[in-house]
N, C-alpha and C positions, 0 to 999 in steps of 0.2 A: 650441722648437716643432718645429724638423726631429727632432731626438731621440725625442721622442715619437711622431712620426708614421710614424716605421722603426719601432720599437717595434709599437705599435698593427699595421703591415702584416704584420712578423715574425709577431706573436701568430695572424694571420687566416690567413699562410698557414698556419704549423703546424695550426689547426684545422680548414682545409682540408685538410691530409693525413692527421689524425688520422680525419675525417669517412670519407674515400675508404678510408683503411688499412679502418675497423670495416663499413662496408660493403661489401668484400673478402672481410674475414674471416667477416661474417655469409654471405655464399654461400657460402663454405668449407665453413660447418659448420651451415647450414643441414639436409643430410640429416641429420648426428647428432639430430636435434632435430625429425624430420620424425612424430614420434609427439605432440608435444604440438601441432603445426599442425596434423596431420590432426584433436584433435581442436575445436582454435576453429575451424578450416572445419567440420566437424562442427557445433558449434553455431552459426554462421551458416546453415546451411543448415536447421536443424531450427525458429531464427527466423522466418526466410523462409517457410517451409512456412507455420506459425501467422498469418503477416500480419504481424510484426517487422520489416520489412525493416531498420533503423536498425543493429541487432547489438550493441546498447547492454548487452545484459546479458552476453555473448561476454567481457567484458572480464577476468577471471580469468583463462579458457583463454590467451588472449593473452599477460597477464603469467609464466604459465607457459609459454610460447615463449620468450619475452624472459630469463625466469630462466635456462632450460636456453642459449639462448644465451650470455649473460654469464658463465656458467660454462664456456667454452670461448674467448670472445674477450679477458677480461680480463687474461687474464696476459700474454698476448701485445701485448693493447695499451699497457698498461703496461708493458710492458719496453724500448716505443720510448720510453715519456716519460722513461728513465732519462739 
C-alpha cells in the first residue's frame, strides 16, 4: 500500500510541474500567437455587440490559439518527459 501511495504522489507532483512548466511556457509564447488571440477577442467582442454574451460560438478561433500554441510548447514539453 505504502508503494503505491509514493507512486500515486510522485505521479501528482510530476503533473504539477508538468502543469506549471506548460503554463510558463504558454506566457512565453503567448505573443508568437498574439494574432490568433486578438482574433477570438475579436469575436468575443463582436458576440457581445449582437447580445451573445456566452461566446459559445468564439470556439474555433480559440482552438486556433491553442493550435498555434501547441506548436511552440510541445517540443519543449516533451523533452522534459524524456
Amino acid at each position: 500500500f505504502f508503494f503505491f501511495t509514493c507512486l500515486i504522489k510522485q505521479q501528482q507532483i510530476m503533473s504539477d510541474n508538468m502543469c506549471e512548466l506548460r503554463a510558463q511556457l504558454e506566457e512565453e509564447y503567448h505573443p508568437k500567437c498574439s494574432k490568433a488571440w486578438k482574433a477570438y477577442e475579436e469575436c468575443g467582442e463582436r458576440l457581445e455587440a449582437q447580445g451573445n454574451p456566452d461566446g459559445k460560438h468564439c470556439d474555433g478561433w480559440y482552438g486556433d490559439y491553442v493550435h498555434c500554441l501547441d506548436g511552440y510548447i510541445a517540443k519543449k514539453l516533451f523533452a522534459k518527459l524524456k
